[in-house]
N, C-alpha and C positions, 0 to 999 in steps of 0.2 A: 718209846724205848722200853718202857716197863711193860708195854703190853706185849710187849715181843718178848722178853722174857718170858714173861709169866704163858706168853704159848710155847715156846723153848721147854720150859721147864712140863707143861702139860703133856705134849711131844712127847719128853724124854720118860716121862711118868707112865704113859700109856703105853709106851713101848717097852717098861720095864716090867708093867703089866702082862703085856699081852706075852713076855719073855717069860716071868714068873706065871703065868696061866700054862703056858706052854710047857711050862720045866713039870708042872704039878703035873698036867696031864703024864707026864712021863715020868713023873715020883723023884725028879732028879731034884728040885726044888730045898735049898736048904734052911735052917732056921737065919741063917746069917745074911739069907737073899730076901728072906720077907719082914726080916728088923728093917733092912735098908730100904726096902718099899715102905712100909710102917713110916718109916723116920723120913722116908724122900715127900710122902701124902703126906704126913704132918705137917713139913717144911712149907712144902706148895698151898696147905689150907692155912697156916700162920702166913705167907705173905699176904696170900687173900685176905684175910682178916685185917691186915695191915693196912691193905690199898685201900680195902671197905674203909678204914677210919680216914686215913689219907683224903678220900673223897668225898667222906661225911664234912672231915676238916674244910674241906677246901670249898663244897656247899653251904657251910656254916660261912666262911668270910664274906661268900658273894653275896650272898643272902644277908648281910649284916650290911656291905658295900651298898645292896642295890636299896637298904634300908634308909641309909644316910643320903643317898642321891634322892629316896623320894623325899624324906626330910628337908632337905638344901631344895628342890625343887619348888615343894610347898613354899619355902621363905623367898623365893625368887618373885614367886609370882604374888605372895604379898605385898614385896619392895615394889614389884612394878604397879602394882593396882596405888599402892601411897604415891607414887612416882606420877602415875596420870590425877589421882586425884590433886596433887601437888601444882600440876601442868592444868587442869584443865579450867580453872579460872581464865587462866592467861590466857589459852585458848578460845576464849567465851567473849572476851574481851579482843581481842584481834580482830574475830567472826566480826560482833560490834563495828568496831572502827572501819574496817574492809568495806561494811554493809553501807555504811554512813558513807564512805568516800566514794562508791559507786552512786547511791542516790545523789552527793555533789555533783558526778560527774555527770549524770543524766540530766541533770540543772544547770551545768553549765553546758552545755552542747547549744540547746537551740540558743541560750543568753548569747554566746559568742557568736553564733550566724547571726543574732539581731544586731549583734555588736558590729560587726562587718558591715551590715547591711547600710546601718545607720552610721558609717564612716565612710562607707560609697557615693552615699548621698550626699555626706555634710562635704566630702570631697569635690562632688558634684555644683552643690549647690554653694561651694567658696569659689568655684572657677566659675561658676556663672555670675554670682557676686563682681568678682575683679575684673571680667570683662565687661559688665554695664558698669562696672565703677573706671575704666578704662576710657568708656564710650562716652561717659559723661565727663569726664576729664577733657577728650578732642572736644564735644560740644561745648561744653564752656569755653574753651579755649578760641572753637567758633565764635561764639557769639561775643567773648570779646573782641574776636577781628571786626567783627561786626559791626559792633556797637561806637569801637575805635574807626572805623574809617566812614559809620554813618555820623560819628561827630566830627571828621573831619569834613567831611562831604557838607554838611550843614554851616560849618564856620565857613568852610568856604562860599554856599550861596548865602550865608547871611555879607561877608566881604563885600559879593558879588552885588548883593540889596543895595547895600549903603550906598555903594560906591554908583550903582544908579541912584537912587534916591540923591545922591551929591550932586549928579549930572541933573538931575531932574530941577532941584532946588538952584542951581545957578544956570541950567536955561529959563 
């Protein structure tokens, strides 16, 4: 917006110029037309002058602005460096622990296929167990059929003796 003035005002300035150049050439030019040139360039070089500070102003703030950002920036990046030194115990000790629970883990992997393995078996060898303990169960149980019908079988031929032996002794 000001720049456009201030070409506005250059415009009008140069044209009043190139008017008062043109009057002089033709001598028509009067003291009252070059006060007002006089006074119109003064005007136009006092705004200049003004914008100059205007922007000197206005380079000074940023310039002060981008001062304090690299300030706050610098402390940013202090807090963060205190912030990891803060954290990285913690993180030194997690690393630790993590390392430690995987070397567990690698220790128990094959433990637990031995653990399996040695339950398959003991599995195995309980059911082979209760089946000869089963087998020896009937067998006994054989052999006391056995054992019961060879001492019946016996009382009965010792009956069988006597009772010759009685025939014998009273023929």
């Amino acid at each position: 917006m000001q720049t456009q003035k201030t070409l506005e005002s250059q415009q009008s300035l140069t044209q009043s110029g190139q008017i008062s150049g043109s009057l002089s050439f033709n001598g028509v030019l009067g003291k009252e037309d070059e006060e007002m040139s006089k006074s119109a360039l003064s005007t136009f070089r006092a705004k200049e002058v003004e914008i100059e500070k205007k922007k000197m102003e206005v380079k000074e703030k940023v310039q002060a602005q981008l001062g304090r950002i690299e300030e706050e920036t610098k402390r940013l990046a202090t807090i963060r460096e205190e912030l990891d030194a803060l954290a990285d115990p913690m993180r030194k000790d997690v690393s630790l622990v993590r390392k430690k629970i995987d070397s567990v883990n690698k220790e128990l992997k094959p433990l637990g296929l031995s653990c399996q393995k040695k339950e398959k078996e003991y599995k195995e060898a309980l059911e082979s167990f209760n089946e000869k303990n089963k087998e020896k169960v009937q067998l006994i149980t054989r052999l006391m059929e056995l054992v019961s019908e060879s001492e019946r079988l016996r009382l009965k031929k010792l009956e069988e003796l006597s009772k010759n032996i009685e025939t014998l002794r009273l023929t």
